[in-house]
Biopython code that builds the backbone (N, CA, C, O; Angstrom):
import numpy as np
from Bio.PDB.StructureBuilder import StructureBuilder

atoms = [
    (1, "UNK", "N", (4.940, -42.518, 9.692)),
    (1, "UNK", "CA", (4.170, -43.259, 8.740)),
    (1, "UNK", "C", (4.257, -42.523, 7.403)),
    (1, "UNK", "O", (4.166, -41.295, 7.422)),
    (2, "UNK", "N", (4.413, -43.115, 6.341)),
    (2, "UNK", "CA", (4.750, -42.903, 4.947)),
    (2, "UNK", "C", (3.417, -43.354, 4.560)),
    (2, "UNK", "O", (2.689, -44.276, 4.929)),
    (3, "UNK", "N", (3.301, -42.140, 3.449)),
    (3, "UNK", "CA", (1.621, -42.570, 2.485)),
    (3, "UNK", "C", (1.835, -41.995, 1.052)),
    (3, "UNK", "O", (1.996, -40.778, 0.958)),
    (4, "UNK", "N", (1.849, -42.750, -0.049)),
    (4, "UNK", "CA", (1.251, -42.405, -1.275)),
    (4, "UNK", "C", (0.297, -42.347, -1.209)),
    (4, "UNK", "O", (-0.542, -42.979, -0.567)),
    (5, "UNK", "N", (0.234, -41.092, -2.278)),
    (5, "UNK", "CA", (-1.168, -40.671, -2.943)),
    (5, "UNK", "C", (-1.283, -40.382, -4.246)),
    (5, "UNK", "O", (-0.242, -40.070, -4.825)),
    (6, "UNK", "N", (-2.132, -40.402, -4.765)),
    (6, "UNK", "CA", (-2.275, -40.075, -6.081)),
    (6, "UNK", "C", (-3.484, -38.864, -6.283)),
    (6, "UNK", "O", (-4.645, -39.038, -5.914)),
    (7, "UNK", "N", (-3.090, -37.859, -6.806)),
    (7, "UNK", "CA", (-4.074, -36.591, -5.745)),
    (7, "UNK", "C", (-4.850, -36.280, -7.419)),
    (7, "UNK", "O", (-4.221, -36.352, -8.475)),
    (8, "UNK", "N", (-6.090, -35.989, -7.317)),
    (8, "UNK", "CA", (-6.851, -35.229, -8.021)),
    (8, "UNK", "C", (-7.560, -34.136, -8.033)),
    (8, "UNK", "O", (-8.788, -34.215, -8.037)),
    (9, "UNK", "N", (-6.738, -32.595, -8.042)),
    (9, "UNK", "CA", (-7.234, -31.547, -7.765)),
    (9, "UNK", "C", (-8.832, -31.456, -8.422)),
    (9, "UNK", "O", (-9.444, -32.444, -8.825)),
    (10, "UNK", "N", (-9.432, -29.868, -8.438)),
    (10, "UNK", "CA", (-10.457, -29.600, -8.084)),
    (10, "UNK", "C", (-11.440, -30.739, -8.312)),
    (10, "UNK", "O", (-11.952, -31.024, -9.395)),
    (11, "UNK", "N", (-11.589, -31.202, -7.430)),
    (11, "UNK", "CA", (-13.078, -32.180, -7.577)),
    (11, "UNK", "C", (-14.130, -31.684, -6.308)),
    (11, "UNK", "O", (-13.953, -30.911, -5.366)),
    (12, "UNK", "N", (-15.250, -32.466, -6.724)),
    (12, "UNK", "CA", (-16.049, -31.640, -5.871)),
    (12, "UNK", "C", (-16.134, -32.168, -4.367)),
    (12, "UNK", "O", (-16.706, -31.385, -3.608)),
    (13, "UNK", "N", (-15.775, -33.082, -3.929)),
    (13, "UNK", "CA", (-15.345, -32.640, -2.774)),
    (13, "UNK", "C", (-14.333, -33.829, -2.455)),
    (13, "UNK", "O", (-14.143, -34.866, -3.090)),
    (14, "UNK", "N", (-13.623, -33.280, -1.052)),
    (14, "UNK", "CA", (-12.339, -34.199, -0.296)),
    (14, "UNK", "C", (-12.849, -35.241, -0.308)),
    (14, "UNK", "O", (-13.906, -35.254, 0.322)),
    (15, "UNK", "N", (-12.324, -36.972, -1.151)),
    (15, "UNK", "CA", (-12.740, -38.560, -0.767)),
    (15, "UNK", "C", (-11.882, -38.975, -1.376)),
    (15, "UNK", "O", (-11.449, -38.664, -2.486)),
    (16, "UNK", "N", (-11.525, -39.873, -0.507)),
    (16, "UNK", "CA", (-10.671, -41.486, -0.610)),
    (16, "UNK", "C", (-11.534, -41.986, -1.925)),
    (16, "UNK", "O", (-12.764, -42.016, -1.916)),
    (17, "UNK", "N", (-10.564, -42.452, -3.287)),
    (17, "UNK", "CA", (-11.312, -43.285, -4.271)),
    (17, "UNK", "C", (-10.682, -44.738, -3.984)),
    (17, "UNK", "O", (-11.560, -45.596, -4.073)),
    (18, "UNK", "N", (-9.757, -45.123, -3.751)),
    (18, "UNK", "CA", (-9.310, -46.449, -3.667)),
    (18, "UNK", "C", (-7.812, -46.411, -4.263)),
    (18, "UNK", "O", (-7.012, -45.502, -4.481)),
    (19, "UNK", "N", (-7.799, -47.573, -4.398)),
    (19, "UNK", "CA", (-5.916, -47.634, -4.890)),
    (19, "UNK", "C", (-5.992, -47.186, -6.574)),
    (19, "UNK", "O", (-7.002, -47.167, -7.278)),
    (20, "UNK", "N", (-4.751, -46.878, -6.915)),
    (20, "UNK", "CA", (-4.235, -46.231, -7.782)),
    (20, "UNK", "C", (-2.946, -46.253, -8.291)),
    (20, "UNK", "O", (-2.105, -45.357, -8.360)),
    (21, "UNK", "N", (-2.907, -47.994, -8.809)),
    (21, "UNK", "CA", (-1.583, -48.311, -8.930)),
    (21, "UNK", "C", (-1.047, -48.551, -7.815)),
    (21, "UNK", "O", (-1.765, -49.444, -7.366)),
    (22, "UNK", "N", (-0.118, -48.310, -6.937)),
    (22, "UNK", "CA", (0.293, -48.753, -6.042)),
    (22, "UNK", "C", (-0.034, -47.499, -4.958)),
    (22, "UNK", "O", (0.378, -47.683, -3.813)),
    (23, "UNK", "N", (-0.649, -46.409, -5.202)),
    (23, "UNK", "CA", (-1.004, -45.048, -4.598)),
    (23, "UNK", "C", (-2.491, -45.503, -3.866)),
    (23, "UNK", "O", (-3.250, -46.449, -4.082)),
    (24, "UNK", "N", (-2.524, -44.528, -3.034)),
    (24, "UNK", "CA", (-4.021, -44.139, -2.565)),
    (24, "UNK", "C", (-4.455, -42.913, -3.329)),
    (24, "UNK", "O", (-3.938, -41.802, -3.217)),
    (25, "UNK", "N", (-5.511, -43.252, -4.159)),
    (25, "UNK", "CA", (-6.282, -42.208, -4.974)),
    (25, "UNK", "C", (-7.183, -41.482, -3.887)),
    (25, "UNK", "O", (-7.936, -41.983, -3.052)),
    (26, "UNK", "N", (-6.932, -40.372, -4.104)),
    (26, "UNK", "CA", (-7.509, -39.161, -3.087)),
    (26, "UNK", "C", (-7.879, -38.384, -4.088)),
    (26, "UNK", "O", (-6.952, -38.049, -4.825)),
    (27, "UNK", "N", (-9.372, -37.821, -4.469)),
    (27, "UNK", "CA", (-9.709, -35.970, -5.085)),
    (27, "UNK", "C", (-9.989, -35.177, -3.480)),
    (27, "UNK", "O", (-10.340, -35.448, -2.332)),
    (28, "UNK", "N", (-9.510, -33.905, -4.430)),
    (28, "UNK", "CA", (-9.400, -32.612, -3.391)),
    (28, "UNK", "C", (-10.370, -31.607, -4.052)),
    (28, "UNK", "O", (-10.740, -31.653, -5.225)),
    (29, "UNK", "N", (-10.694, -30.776, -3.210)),
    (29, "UNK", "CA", (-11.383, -29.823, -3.774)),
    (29, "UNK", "C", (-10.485, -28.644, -4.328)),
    (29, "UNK", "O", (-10.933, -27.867, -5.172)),
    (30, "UNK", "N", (-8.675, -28.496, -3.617)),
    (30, "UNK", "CA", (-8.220, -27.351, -3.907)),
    (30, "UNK", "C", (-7.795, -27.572, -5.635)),
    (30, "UNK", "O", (-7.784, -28.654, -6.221)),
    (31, "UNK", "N", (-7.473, -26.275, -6.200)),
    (31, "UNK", "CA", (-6.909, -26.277, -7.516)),
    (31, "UNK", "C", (-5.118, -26.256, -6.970)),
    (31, "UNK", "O", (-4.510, -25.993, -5.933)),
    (32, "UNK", "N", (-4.701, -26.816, -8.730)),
    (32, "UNK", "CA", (-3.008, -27.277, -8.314)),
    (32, "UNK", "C", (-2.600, -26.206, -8.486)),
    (32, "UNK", "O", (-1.820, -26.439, -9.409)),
    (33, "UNK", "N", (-2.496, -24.798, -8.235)),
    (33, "UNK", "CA", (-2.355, -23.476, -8.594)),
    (33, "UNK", "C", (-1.502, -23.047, -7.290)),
    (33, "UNK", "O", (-2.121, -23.367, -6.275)),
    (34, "UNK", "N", (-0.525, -22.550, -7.070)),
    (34, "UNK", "CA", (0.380, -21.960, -5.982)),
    (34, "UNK", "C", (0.450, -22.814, -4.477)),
    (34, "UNK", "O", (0.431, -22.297, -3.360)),
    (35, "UNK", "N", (0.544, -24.407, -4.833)),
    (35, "UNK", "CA", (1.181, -25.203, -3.944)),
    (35, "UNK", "C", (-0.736, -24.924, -2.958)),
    (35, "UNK", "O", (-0.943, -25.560, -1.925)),
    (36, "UNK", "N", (-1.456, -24.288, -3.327)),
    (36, "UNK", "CA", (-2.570, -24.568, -2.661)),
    (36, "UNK", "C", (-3.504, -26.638, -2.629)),
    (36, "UNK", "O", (-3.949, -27.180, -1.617)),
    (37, "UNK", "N", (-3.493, -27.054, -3.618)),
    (37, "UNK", "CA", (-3.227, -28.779, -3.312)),
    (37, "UNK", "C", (-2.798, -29.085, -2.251)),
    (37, "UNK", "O", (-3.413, -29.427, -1.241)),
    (38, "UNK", "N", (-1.460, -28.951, -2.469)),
    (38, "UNK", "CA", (-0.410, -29.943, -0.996)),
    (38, "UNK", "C", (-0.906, -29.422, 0.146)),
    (38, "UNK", "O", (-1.198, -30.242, 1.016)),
    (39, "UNK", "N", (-1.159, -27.769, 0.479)),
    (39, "UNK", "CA", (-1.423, -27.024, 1.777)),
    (39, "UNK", "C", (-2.868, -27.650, 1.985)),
    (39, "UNK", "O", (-3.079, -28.166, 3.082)),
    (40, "UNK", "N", (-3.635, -27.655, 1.272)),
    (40, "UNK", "CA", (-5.045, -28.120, 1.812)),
    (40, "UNK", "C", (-4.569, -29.944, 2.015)),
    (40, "UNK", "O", (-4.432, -30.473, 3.118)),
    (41, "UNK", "N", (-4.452, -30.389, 1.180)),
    (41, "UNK", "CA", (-4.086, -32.042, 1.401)),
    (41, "UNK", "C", (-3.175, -32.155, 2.759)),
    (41, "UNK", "O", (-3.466, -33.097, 3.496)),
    (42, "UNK", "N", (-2.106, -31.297, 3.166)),
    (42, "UNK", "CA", (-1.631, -31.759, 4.346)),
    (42, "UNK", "C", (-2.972, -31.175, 5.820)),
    (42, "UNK", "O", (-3.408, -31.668, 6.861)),
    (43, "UNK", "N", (-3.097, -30.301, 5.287)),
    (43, "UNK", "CA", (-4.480, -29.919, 6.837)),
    (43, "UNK", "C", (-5.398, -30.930, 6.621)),
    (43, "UNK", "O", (-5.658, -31.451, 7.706)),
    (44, "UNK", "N", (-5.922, -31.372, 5.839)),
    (44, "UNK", "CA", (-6.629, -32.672, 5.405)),
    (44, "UNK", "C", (-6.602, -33.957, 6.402)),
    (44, "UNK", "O", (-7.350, -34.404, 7.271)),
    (45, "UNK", "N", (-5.122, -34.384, 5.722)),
    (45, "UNK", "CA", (-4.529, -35.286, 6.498)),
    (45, "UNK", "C", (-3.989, -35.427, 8.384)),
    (45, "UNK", "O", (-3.724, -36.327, 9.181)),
    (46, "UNK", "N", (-4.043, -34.288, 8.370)),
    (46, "UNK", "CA", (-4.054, -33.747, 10.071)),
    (46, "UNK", "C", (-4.995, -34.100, 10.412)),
    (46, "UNK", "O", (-5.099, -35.087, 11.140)),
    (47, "UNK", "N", (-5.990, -33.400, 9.992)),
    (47, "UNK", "CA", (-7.424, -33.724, 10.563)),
    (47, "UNK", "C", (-8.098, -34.802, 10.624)),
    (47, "UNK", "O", (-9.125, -34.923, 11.292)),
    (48, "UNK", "N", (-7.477, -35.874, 9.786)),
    (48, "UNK", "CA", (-7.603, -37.314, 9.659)),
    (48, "UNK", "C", (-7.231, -38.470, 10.576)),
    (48, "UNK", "O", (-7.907, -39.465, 10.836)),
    (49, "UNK", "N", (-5.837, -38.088, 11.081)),
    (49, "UNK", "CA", (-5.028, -38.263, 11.559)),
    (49, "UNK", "C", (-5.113, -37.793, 12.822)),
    (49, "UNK", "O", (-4.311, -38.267, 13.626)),
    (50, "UNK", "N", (-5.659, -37.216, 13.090)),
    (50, "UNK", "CA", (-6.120, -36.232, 14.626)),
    (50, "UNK", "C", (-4.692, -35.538, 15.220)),
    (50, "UNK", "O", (-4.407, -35.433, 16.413)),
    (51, "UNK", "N", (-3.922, -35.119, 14.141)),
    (51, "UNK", "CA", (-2.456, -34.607, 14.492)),
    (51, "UNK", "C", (-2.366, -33.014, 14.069)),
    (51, "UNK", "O", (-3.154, -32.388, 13.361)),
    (52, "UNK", "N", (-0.892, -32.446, 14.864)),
    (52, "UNK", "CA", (-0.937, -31.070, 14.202)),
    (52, "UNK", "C", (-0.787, -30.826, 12.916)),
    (52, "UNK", "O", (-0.493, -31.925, 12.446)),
    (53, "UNK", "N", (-0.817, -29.835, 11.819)),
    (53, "UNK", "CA", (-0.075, -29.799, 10.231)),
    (53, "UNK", "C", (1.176, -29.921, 10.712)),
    (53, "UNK", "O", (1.895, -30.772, 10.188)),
    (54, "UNK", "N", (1.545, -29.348, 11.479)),
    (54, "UNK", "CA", (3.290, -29.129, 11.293)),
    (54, "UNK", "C", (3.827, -30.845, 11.675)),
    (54, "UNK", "O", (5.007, -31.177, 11.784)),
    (55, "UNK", "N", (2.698, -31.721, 11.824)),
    (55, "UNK", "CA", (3.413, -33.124, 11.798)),
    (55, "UNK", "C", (3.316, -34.079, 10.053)),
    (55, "UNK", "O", (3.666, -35.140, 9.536)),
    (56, "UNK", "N", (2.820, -33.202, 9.834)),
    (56, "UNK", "CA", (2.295, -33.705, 8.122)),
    (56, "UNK", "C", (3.125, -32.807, 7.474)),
    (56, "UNK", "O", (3.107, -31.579, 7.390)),
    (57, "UNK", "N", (4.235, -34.109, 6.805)),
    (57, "UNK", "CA", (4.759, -33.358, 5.441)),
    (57, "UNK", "C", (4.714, -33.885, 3.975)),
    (57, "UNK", "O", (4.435, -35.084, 3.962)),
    (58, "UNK", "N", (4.904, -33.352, 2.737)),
    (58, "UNK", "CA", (5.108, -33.498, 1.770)),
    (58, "UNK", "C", (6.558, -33.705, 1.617)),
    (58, "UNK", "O", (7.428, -32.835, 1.667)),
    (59, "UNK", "N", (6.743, -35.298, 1.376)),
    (59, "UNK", "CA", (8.447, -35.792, 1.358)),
    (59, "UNK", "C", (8.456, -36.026, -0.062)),
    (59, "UNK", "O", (9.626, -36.057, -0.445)),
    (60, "UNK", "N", (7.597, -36.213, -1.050)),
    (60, "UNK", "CA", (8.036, -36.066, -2.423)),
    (60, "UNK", "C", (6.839, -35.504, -2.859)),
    (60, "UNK", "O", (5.831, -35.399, -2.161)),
    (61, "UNK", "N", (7.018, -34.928, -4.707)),
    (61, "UNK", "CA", (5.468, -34.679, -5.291)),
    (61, "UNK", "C", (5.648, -33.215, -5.193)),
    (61, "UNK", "O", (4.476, -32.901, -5.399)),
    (62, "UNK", "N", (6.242, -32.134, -5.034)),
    (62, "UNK", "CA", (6.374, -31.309, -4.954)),
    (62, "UNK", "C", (4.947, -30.147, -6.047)),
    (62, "UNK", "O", (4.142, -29.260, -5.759)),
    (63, "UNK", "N", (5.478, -31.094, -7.651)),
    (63, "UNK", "CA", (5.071, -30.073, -8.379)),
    (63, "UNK", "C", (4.341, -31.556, -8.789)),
    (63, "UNK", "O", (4.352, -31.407, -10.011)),
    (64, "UNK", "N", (3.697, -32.925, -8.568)),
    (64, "UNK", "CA", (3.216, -33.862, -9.023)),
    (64, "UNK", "C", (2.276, -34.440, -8.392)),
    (64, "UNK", "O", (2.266, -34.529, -7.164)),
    (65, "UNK", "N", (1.107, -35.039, -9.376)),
    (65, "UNK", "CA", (0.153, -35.767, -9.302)),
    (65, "UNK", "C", (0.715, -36.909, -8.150)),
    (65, "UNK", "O", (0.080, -37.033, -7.103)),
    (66, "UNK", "N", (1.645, -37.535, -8.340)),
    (66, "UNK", "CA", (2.008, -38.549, -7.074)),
    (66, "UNK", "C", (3.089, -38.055, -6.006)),
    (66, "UNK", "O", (4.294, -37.806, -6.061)),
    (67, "UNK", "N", (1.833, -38.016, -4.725)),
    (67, "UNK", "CA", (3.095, -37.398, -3.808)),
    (67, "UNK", "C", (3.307, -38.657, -2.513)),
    (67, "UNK", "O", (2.455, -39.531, -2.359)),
    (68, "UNK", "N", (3.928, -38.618, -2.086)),
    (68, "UNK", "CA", (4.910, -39.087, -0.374)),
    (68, "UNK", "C", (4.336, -37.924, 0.512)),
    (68, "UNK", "O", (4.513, -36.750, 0.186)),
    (69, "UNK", "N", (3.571, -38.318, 1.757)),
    (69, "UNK", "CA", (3.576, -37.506, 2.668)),
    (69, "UNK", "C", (3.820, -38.597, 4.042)),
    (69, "UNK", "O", (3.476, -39.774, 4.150)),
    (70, "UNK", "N", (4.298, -38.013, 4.682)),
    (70, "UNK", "CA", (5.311, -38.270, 6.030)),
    (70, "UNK", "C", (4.267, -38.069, 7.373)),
    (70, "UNK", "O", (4.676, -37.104, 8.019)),
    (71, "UNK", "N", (3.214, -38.591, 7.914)),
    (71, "UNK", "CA", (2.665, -38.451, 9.163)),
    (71, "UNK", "C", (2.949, -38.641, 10.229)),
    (71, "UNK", "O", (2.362, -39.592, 10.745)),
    (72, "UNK", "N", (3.630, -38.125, 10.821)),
    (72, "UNK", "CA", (4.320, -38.476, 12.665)),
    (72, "UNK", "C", (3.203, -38.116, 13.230)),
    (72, "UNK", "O", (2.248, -37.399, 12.931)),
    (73, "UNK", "N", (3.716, -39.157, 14.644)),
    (73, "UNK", "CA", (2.490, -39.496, 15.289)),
    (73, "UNK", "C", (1.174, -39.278, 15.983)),
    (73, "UNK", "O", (0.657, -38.784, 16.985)),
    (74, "UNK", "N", (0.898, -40.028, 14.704)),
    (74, "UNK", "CA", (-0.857, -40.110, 14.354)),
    (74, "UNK", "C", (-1.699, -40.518, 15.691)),
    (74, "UNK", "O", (-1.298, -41.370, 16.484)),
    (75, "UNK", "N", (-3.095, -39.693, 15.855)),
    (75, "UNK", "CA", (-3.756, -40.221, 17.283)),
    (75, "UNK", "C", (-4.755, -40.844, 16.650)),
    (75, "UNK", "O", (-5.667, -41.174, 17.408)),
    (76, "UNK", "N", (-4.868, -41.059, 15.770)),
    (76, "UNK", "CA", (-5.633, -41.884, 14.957)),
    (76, "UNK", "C", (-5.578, -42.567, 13.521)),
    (76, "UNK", "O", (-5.125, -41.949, 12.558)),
    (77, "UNK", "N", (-5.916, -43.481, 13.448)),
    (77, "UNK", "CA", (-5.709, -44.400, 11.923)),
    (77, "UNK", "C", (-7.181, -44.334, 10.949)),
    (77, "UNK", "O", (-7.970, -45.247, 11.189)),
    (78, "UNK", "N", (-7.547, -43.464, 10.022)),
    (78, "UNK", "CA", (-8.798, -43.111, 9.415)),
    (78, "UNK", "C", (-9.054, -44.671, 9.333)),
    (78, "UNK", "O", (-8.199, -45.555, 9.391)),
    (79, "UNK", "N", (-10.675, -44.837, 9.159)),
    (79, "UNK", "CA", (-11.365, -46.276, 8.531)),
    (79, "UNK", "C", (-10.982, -46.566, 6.869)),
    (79, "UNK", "O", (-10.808, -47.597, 6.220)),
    (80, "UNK", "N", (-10.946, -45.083, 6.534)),
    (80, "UNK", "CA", (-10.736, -45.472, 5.151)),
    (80, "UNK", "C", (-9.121, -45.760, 4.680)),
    (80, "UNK", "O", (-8.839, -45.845, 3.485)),
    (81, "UNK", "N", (-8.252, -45.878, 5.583)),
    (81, "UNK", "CA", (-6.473, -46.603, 5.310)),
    (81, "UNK", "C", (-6.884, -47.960, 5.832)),
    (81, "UNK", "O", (-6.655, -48.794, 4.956)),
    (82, "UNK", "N", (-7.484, -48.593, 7.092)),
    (82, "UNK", "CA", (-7.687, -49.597, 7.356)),
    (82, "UNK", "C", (-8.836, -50.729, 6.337)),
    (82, "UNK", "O", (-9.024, -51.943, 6.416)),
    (83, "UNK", "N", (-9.426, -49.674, 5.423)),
    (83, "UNK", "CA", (-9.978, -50.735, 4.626)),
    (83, "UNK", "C", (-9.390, -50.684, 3.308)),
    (83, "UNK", "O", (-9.623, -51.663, 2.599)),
    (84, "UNK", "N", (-8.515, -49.545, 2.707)),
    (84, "UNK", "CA", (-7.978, -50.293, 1.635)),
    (84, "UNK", "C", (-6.642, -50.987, 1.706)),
    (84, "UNK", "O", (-6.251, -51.550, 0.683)),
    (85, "UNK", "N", (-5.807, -51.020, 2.919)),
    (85, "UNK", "CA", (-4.822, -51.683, 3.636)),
    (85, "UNK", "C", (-5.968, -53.170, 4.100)),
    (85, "UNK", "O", (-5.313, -53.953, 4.788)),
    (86, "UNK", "N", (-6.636, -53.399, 3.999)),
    (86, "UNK", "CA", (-7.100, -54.556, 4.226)),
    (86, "UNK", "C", (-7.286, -55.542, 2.674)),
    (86, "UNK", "O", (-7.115, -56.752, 2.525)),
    (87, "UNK", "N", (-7.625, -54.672, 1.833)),
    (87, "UNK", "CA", (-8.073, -55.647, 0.533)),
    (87, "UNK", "C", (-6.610, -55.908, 0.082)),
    (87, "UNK", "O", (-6.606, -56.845, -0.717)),
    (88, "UNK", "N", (-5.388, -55.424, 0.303)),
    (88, "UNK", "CA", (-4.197, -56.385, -0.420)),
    (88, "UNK", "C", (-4.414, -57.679, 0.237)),
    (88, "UNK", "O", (-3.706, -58.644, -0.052)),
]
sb = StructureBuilder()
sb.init_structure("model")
sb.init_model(0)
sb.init_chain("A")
sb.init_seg("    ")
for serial, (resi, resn, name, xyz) in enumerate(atoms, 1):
    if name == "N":
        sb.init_residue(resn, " ", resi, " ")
    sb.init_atom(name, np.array(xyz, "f"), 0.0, 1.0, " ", f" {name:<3s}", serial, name[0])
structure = sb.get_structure()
């Protein structure tokens, strides 16, 4: 499973804001400072996902506000993908 995001470091805490252009707007609490973002956003997404990190990757976005992350298989689908995958 493939997911845009549109990531907003330090905010005060980890939440789904809604779409974002064609992205899922996500704030994080980490700062964009030594790839610490992506590392907290992929354990994030594990934990979301009820999967290991090492099944969560960063496939684009490296050094950017809009990233591609890659979830293999997920033991769970969060409420919050099923409801903004519902309003298109």
């Amino acid at each position: 499973m493939y997911l845009a995001f549109y990531v907003q470091p330090k905010a005060s805490q980890d939440k789904i804001v809604g779409l974002y252009q064609d992205h899922i707007k996500i704030q994080i609490t980490a700062p964009p400072l030594d790839n610490k973002a992506n590392q907290h956003l992929q354990k994030w997404l594990a934990k979301q996902f009820k999967t290991p990190s090492s099944c969560v990757s960063l496939e684009k976005g490296q050094t950017s506000r809009y990233k591609v992350f890659c979830i293999q298989q997920p033991r769970q689908i969060p409420t919050w993908l099923s409801q903004i995958t519902s309003k298109d």
